[in-house]
N, C-alpha and C positions, 0 to 999 in steps of 0.2 A: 395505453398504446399496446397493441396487438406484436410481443417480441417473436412469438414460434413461425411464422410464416415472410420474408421481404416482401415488399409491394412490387408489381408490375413495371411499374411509371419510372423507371431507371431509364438513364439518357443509353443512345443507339451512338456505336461507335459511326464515322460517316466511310463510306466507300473504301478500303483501302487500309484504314487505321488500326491499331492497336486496340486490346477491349479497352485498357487502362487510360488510352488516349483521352475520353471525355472526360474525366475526373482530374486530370492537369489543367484541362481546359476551364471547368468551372472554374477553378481556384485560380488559375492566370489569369484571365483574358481581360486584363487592362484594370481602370480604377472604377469604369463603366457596367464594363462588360462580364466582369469575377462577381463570384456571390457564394457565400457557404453551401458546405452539403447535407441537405436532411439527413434524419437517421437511419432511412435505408440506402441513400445512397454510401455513406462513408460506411454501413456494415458491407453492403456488396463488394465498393474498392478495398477494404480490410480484408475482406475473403479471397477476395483476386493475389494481393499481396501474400498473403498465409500460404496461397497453395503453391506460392511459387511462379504465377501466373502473370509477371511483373519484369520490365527489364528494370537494369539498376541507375541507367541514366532517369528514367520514368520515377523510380520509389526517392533519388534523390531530390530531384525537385519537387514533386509530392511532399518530402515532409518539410524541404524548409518554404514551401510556399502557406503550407499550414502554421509554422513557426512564426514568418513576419503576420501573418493577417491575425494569430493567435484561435485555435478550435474554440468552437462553439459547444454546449452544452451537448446539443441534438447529435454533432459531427462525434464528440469524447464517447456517448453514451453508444453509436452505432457501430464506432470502434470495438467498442469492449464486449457486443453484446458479439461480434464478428468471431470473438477469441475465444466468447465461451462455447459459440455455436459448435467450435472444431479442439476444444480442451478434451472429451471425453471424459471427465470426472463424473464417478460414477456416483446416482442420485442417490444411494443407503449410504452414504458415507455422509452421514453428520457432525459438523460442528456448530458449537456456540460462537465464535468470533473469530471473523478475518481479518489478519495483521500483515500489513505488507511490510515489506525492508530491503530498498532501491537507491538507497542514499552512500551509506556507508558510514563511518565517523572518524573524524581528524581533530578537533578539541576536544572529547573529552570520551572515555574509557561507552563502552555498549552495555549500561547499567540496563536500558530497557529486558534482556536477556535474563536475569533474576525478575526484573516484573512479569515474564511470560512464565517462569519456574512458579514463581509465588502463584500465578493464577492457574496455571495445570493441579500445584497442588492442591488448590478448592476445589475440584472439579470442573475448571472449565476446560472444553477443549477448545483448542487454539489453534488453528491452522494458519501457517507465516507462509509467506512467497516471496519472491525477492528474484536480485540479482547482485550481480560482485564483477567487481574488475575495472569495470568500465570507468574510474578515476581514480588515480596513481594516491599515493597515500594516506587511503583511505584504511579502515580496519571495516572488515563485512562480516553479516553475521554469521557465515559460514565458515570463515579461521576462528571467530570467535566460538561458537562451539564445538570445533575439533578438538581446542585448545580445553574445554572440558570436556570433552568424551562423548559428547554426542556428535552422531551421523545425519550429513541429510540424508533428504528420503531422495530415492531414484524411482521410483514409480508411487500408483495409485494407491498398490496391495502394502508396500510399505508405511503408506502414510496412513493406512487403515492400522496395522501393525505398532505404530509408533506413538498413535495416537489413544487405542487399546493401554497401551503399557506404562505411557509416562505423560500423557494427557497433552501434550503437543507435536508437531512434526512442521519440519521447512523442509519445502517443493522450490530449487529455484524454477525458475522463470522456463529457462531452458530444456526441462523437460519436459514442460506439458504447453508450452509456444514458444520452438525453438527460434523461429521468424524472429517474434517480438527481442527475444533476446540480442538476437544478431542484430538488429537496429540499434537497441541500447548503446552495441559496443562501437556503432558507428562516432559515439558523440566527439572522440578525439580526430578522428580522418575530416567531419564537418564543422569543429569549432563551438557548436550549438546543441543544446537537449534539443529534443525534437517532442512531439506529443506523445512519440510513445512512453517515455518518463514520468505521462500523467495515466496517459489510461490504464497502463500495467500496475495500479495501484488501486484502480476500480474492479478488477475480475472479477473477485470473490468469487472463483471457480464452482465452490462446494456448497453453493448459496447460503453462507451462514444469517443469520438473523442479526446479528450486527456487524458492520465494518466499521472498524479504525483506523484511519488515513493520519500518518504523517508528509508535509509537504513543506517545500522550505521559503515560496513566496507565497502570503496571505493573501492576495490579491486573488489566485487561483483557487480558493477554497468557495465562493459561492458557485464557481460554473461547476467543482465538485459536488455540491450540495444538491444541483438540478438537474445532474446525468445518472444522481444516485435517486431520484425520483423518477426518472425515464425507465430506469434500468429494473423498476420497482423494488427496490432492497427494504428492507423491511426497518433499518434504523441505521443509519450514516453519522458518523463523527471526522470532523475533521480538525488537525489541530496543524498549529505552527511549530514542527518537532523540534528538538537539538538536532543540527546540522542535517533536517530535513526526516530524519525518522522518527518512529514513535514512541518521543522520550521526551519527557515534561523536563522545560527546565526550573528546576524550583527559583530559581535566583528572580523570574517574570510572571506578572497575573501572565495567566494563561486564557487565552479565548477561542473555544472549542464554538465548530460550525455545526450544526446540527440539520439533518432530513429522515421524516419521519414521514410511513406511507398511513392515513388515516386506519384507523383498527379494522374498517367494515371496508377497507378498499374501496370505497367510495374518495372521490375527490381527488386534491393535485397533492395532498398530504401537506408537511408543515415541516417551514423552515426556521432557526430559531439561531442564534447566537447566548451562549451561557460563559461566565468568567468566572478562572479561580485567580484567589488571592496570589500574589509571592510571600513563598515560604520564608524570604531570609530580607531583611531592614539593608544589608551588603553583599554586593554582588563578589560572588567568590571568583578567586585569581585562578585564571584555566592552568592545570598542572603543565610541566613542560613537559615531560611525556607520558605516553599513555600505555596501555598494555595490560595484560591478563591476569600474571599475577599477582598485581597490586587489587583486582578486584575477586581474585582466591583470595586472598589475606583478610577481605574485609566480610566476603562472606563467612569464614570460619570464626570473625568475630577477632581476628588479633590485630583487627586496625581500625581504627575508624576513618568515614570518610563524609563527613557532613553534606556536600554534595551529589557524592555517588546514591549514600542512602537515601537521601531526600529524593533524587532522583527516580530510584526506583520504586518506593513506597508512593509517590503520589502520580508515578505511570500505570502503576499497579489499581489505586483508588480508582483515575480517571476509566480504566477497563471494567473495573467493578461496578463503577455506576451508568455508563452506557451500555451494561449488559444487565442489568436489573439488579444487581445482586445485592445493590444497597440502593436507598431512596433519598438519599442527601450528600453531600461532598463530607462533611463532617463524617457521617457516619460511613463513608464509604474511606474516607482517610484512614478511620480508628480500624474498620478493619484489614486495610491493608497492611497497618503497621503490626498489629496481632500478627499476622501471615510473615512477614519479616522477624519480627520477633522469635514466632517460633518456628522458624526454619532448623533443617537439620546442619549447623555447623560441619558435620562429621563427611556430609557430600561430597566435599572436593578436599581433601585429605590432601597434607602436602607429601608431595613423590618423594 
């Protein structure tokens, strides 16, 4: 599929109407008469939306008419291609792996956040996206690293910067598609996620060669799997996260989605489902509450935590091995736990 150019053949508003008018119309008009949108039409009404070009009676029935009928592959991917067309992230800016973080966590402490530390420290860089707010007690990943001493990034030059210096950097959402965010935060005013919850998890702004999707219904991981082949990404993973982000829970075999574009870019590429074991014979009792520096304590090594470290040693693995960096789940665990292992305790030093 030809992404750099939209097609012609987009529907004509009729006499009188709104641009955004036919793009409600497909998606309403009756059980007969409604039909999904290809993927130049939902990138065109995604562009219409972005520039502002939108009333808010029009975007509100827009999304949740996409909500009951549920987006389709083609509509997800036209979406997203819509946000990278107007992101501006500049193309020398490389990374190895895009981590989104849209969920937030309420059972259990954002262990995933040392498996991002653990994998800058091997060299990988890591570029995370996200958003925060948009559900009341939640913990997001941006108090969670205030609360150790890293900044996000507010622009481009910074995440070049940040990335340069300690091999990862988080862009929320809001800076580089302020649109998309301000939808996000509609979810309490409409009761309902809307799609944008899914697509702002496919960006991968800085076209890294791998994406890692956490999501928190399975059921939406294949039509993930076929808008990351639309979108031609070069290797898609999808997993079923702790409370939706991308964090293994050891206590469950875990089943990672996989889209892969063939190597000679030839073909529709390859779609694969792979399983890891569960780490633990007993599922651990969720702590009653959560917070930061019970997960300083364990980094510095004065506490242990059998599910936080499980946790993050085999989110850490899972990154390792859909980035090449190991060729087995075994061998990709053994080295994630080396990396845990030798972390610098001395990091986060207690105040």
């Amino acid at each position: 599929m030809d992404l750099k150019q939209p097609s012609s053949a987009l529907p004509k508003p009729k006499p009188g109407e709104h641009p955004f008018a036919p793009y409600v119309r497909i998606l309403g008009k009756g059980k007969r008469g409604s039909r999904s949108l290809t993927f130049d039409e939902a990138r065109h009404a995604m562009a219409l939306i972005l520039r502002g070009e939108v009333e808010d009676v029009q975007l509100g029935a827009f999304l949740m008419l996409l909500r009951v009928k549920e987006e389709t592959p083609e509509e997800l991917a036209g979406f997203v291609q819509a946000v990278r067309d107007q992101a501006q992230a500049p193309a020398s800016l490389q990374v190895d792996l895009d981590w989104s973080s849209y969920a937030g966590k309420r059972r259990h402490n954002p262990w995933f956040l040392f498996s991002i530390l653990l994998l800058a420290e091997h060299g990988l860089r890591v570029f995370v996206h996200g958003a925060e707010g948009h559900t009341p007690e939640r913990i997001y990943l941006s108090e969670a690293m205030a609360d150790f001493g890293f900044r996000t990034a507010e622009s481009w030059d910074e995440v070049k910067s940040q990335l340069d210096s300690q091999g990862f950097s988080y862009l929320p959402l809001a800076r580089f598609a302020k649109p998309l965010a301000e939808m996000i935060d509609l979810r309490p005013i409409m009761g309902l996620r809307s799609p944008v919850h899914s697509l702002a998890r496919l960006i991968n702004p800085l076209g890294a060669r791998t994406v890692l999707q956490g999501i928190f219904h399975p059921p939406y991981a294949p039509m993930h799997q076929q808008a990351g082949l639309l979108l031609g990404y070069q290797h898609l993973a999808v997993i079923r996260g702790e409370g939706g982000e991308i964090e293994r829970n050891p206590d469950n075999a875990l089943k990672v989605f996989q889209a892969t574009l063939a190597e000679d870019g030839v073909g529709e590429g390859r779609l694969a489902e792979v399983t890891w074991p569960a780490l633990f014979e007993r599922r651990h009792v969720k702590p009653e509450t959560i917070g930061m520096e019970a997960m300083r304590r364990v980094w510095r090594g004065e506490e242990r935590d059998s599910y936080g470290e499980a946790a993050t040693v085999s989110t850490a693995a899972l990154a390792l091995l859909e980035t090449g960096r190991a060729d087995s789940q075994e061998k990709a665990m053994a080295l994630a736990q080396r990396l845990w292992d030798g972390r610098d305790k001395t990091r986060f030093a207690a105040s």
